[in-house]
C-alpha positions in Angstrom: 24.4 -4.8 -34.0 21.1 -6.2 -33.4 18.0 -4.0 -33.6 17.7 -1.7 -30.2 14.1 -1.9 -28.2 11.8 0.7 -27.7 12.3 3.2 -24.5 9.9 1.5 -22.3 10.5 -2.1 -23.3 14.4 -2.0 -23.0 13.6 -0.7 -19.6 11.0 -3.1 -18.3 13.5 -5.9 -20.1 16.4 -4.9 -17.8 14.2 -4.3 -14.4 12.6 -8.0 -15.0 15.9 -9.3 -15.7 17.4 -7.8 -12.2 14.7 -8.5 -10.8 14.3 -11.9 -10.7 17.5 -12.8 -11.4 18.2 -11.7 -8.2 15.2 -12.4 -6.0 15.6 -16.5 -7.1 19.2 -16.0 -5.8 19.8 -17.9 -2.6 22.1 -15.1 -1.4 18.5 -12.7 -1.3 16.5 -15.4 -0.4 18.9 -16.1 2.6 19.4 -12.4 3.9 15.5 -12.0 3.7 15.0 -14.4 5.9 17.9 -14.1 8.9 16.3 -10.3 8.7 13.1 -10.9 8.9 13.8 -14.2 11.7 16.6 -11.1 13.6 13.3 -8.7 13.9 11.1 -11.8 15.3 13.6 -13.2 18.1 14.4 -9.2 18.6 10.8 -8.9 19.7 9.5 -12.7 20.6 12.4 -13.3 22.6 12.4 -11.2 25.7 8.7 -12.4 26.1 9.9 -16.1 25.8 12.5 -16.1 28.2 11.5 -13.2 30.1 11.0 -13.9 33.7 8.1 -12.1 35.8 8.9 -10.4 39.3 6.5 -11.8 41.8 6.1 -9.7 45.0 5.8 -11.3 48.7 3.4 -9.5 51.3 3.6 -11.0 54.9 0.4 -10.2 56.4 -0.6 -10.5 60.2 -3.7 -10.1 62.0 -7.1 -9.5 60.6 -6.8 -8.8 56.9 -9.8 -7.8 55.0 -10.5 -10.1 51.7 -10.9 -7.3 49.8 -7.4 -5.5 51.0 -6.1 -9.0 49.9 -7.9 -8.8 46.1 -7.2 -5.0 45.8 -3.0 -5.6 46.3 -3.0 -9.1 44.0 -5.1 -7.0 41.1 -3.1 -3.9 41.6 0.0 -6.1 40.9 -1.3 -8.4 38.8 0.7 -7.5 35.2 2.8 -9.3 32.8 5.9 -8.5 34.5 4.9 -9.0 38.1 2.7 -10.7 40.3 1.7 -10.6 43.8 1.7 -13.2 46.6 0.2 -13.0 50.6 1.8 -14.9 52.6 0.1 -14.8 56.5 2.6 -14.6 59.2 2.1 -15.3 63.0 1.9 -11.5 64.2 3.6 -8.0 64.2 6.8 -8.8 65.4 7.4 -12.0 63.0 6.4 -9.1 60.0 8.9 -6.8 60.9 11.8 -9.6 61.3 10.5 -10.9 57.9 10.9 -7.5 56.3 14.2 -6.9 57.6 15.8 -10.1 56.7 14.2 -9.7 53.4 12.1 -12.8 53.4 9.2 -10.5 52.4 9.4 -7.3 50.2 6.5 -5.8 52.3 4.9 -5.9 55.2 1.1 -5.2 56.5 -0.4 -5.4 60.2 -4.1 -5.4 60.9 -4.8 -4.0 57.2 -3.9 -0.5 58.1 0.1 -0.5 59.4 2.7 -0.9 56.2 5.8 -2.4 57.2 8.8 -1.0 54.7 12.7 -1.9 54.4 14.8 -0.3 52.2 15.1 -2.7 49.5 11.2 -2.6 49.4 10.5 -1.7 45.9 8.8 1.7 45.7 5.9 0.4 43.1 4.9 -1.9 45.4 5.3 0.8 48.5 3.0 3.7 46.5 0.2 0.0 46.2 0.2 -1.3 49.1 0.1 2.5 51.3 -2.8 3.1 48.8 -4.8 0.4 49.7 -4.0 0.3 53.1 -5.1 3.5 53.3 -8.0 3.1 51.6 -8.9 0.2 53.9 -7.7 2.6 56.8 -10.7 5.4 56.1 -13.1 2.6 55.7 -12.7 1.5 58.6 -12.4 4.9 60.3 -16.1 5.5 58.5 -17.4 2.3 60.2 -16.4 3.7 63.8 -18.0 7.2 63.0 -21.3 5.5 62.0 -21.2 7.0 58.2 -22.2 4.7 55.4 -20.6 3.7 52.6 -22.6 5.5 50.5 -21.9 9.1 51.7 -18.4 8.5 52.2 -18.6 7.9 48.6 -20.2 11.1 48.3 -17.7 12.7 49.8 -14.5 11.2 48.4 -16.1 11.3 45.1 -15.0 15.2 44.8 -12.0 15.5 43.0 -9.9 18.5 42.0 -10.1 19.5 38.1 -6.2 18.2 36.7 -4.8 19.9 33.4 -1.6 18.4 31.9 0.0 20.5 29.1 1.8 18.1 26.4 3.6 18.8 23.6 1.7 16.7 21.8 -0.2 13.3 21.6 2.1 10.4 20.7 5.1 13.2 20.0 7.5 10.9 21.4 6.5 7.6 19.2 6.4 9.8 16.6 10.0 10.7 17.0 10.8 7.8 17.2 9.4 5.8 14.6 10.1 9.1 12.1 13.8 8.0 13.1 13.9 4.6 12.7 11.9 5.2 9.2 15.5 7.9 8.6 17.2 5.0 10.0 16.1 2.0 7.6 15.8 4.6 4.4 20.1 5.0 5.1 20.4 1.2 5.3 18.3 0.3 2.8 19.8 2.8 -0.1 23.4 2.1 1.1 22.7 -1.9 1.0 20.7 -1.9 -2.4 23.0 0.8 -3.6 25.9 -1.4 -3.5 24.1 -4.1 -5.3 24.2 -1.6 -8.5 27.2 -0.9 -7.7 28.6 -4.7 -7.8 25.8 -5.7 -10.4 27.2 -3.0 -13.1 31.3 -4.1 -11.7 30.2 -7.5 -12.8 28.8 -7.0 -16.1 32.1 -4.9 -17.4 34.1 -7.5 -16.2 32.4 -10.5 -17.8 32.1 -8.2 -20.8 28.0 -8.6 -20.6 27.7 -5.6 -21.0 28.8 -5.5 -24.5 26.3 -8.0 -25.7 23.3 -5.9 -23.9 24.3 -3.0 -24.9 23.9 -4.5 -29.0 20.0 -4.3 -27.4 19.9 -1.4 -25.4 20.9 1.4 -24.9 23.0 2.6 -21.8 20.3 5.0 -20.5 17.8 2.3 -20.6 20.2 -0.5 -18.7 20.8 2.4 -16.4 17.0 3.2 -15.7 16.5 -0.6 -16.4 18.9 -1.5 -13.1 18.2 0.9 -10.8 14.4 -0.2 -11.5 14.4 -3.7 -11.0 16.6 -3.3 -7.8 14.7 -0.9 -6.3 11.3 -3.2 -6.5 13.5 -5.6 -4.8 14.9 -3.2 -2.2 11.2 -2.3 -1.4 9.5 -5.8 -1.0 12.2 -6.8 1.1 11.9 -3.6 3.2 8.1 -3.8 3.3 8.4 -8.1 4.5 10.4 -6.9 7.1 8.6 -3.6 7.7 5.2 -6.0 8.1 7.6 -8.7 9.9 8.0 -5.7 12.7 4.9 -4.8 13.3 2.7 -7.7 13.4 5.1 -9.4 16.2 5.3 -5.7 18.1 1.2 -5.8 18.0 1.4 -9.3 19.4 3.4 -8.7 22.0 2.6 -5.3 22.1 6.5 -4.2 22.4 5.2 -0.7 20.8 2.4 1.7 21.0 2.1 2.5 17.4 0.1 6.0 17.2 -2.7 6.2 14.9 -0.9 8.1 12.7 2.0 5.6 11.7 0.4 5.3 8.3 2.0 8.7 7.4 5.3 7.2 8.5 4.6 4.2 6.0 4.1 6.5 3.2 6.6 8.9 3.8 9.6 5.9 4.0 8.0 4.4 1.0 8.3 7.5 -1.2 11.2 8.6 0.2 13.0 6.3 -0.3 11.6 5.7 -4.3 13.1 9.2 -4.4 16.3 8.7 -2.6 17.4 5.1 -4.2 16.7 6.5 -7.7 19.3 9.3 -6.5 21.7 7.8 -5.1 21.6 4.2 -7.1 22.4 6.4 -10.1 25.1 8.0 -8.5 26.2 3.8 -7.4 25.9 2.8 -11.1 28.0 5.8 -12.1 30.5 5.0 -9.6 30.8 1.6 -10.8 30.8 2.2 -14.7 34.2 3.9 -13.8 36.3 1.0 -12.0 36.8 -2.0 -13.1 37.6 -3.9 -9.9 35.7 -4.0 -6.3 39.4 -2.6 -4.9 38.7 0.9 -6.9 34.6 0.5 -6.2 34.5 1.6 -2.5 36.8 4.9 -3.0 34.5 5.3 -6.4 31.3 5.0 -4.2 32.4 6.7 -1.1 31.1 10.4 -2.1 28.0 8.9 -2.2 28.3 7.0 1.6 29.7 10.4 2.3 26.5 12.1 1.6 24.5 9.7 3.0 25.5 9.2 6.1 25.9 13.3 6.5 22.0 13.3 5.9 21.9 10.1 8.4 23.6 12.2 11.2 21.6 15.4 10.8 18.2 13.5 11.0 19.7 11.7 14.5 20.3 15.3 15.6 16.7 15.7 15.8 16.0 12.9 18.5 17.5 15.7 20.8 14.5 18.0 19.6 14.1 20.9 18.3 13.7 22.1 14.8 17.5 24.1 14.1 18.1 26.3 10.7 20.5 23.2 9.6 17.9 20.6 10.0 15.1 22.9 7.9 17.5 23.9 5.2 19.2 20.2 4.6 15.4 18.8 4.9 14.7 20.7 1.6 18.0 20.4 -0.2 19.1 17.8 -2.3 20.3 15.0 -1.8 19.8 15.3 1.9 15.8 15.8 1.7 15.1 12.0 1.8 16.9 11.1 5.3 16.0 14.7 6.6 12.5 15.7 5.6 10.5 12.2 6.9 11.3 13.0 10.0 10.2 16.7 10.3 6.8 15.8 7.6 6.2 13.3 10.7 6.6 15.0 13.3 4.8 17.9 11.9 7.4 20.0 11.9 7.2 21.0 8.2 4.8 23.1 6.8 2.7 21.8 3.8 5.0 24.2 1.5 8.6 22.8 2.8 7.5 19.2 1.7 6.0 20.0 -1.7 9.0 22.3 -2.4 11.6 19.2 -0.9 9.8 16.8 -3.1 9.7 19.0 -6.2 13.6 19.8 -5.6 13.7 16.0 -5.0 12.1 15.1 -7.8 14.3 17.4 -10.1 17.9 16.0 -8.5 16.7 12.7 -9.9 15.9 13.8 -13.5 19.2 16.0 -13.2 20.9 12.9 -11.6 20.1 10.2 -14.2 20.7 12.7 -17.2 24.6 13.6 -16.2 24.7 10.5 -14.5 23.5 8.8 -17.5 26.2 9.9 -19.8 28.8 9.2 -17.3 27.7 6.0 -16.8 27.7 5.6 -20.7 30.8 6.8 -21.2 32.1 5.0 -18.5 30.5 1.4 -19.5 32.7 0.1 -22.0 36.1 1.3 -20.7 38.7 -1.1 -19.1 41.8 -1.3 -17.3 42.3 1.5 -14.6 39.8 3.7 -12.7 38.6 6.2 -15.6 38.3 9.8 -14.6 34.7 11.4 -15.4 35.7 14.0 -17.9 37.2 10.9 -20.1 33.7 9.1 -19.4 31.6 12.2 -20.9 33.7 12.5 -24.0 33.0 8.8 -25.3 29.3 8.7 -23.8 27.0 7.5 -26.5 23.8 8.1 -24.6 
């Protein structure tokens, strides 16, 4: 047996060997980019091939200039657009309306013609400005200026609106969709430990790395390397998503989305060391990818428990289930982003979930460790865990 590496150096060995042995492959390369091209059409598309509703407004009579700018600005958006089209008089209006060859109708700048497919937006637009253009006019008869009509329409009553909070809903949402990508992400690079450490036992690699390292240094070693990998994939795509929702402003990102950055970044450092450990394990005991998935599938299990109790919160509310599981490990990192987002948690909930956390990992990779070592060199069928601790050499 050759002599075995330092601590540190077998590890960083390993992680630079997963890693780029796997970010050169062309099966990484490719799924990078068909994710990262799936968020841009996602988000450029609709804008591409969008099409823009454009109002028609049959006027008739004398129809002030600025009734005609105030209705084309007031519909003027990405989505729509308005167009006046004169008409002979009153009567032709009304016919046009009805047959639907216009969507609205106005007479003389103060009478709104309406059917009923009328579209309410432009209804509420065009009754506003008519009626603005209405009490001008009324103003003019009565001999009072501008000015003090100003005045006196400038008097408005004082409006409170009581909110749950500013940006609560984004909030929500992005908290989810950071719950979201932290399940796909540790189930996706999960599986590549899984697969990595199903391949090495049955090429019998493992045997000559392990005349180099030890097991708890391939373990560490893997579970590194892959997820660095998982996280600059997640972060191109992350980046991907938000640049193309800025420039075609799909989303209004609160100020505070930084806080959702960092909590799905150290989450999921947290959760991936977790539950990769728990892949590796999982795949040190089969020898075959037909005995991988029921080998993996407490892990799933687990996740996907932690996946639907976070969704539960999109209904709102902060229930006893969703607290206690936002603490407890190995639920904590699907669970607690959302609530440390939202603000839900108090300061002492997410230092205690991280510590807890933190712990699960240590306790995770130690046990897990000598599994996995015990598990490593065995062949043939599925080997039961008490068999794997008795021959671990950690």
């Amino acid at each position: 047996m050759t002599a075995e590496l330092g601590s540190w150096r077998a590890i960083s060995l390993v992680a630079r060997r997963e890693f780029f042995e796997r970010i050169t492959s062309r099966a990484y390369q490719l799924s990078t980019l068909v994710t990262v091209l799936l968020v841009a059409g996602l988000l450029f598309l609709p804008v591409l091939f969008g099409s823009t509703t454009t109002y028609i407004v049959g006027t008739a009579g004398v129809i002030p200039e600025s009734l005609v700018a105030a209705i084309e600005g007031g519909a003027a958006s990405p989505d729509t657009t308005a167009t006046i089209v004169p008409i002979t008089d009153g009567a032709a209006v009304r016919a046009a309306v009805a047959d639907g060859g216009v969507d609205i109708g106005i007479i003389d700048g103060t009478t709104v013609v309406t059917g009923p497919d009328s579209p309410s937006e432009l209804v509420s637009l065009v009754t506003a400005v008519a009626a603005a253009q209405s009490l001008t006019d009324t103003a003019d008869n009565l001999g009072i200026d501008q000015g003090t009509l100003g005045d006196l329409l400038a008097s408005e009553p004082t409006i409170e609106e009581i909110q749950p909070g500013e940006d609560a809903g984004e909030l929500v949402f992005l908290a989810f969709l950071g719950s979201l990508v932290l399940f796909v992400s540790i189930v996706t690079y999960g599986q590549w430990v899984l697969q990595g450490v199903i391949e090495e036992k049955s090429s019998r690699v493992v045997e000559v790395i392990l005349g180099a390292v030890r097991p708890r240094h391939l373990l560490a070693g893997k579970v590194l390397g892959i997820g660095v990998l998982g996280l600059i994939q997640i972060v191109v795509v992350a980046v991907t998503g938000f640049i193309g929702a800025r420039l075609v402003d799909a989303v209004d990102f609160p100020p505070i989305s930084a806080l959702v950055v960092l909590a799905v970044v150290g989450w999921f450092l947290l959760g991936f060391a977790f539950y990769a450990t728990g892949y590796a394990v999982a795949g040190s005991l089969v020898s075959n990818n037909e005995d991988a998935q029921s080998a993996s599938f407490p892990m799933t299990m687990v996740l996907m428990i932690g996946y639907f109790v976070a969704s539960s919160a999109l209904g709102g509310g902060d229930n006893p289930v969703l607290r206690t599981l936002s603490i407890v490990p190995p639920f904590s990192p699907l669970v607690m982003p959302l609530r440390q987002v939202t603000g839900a948690a108090a300061v002492w909930e997410v230092v205690l979930s991280i510590a807890l956390m933190a712990a699960a990992v240590v306790g995770m990779l130690r046990i897990g460790g000598r599994i996995y070592a015990g598990g490593l060199l065995r062949s043939g069928p599925r080997s039961k865990v008490r068999d794997a601790l008795r021959g671990a050499e950690f």
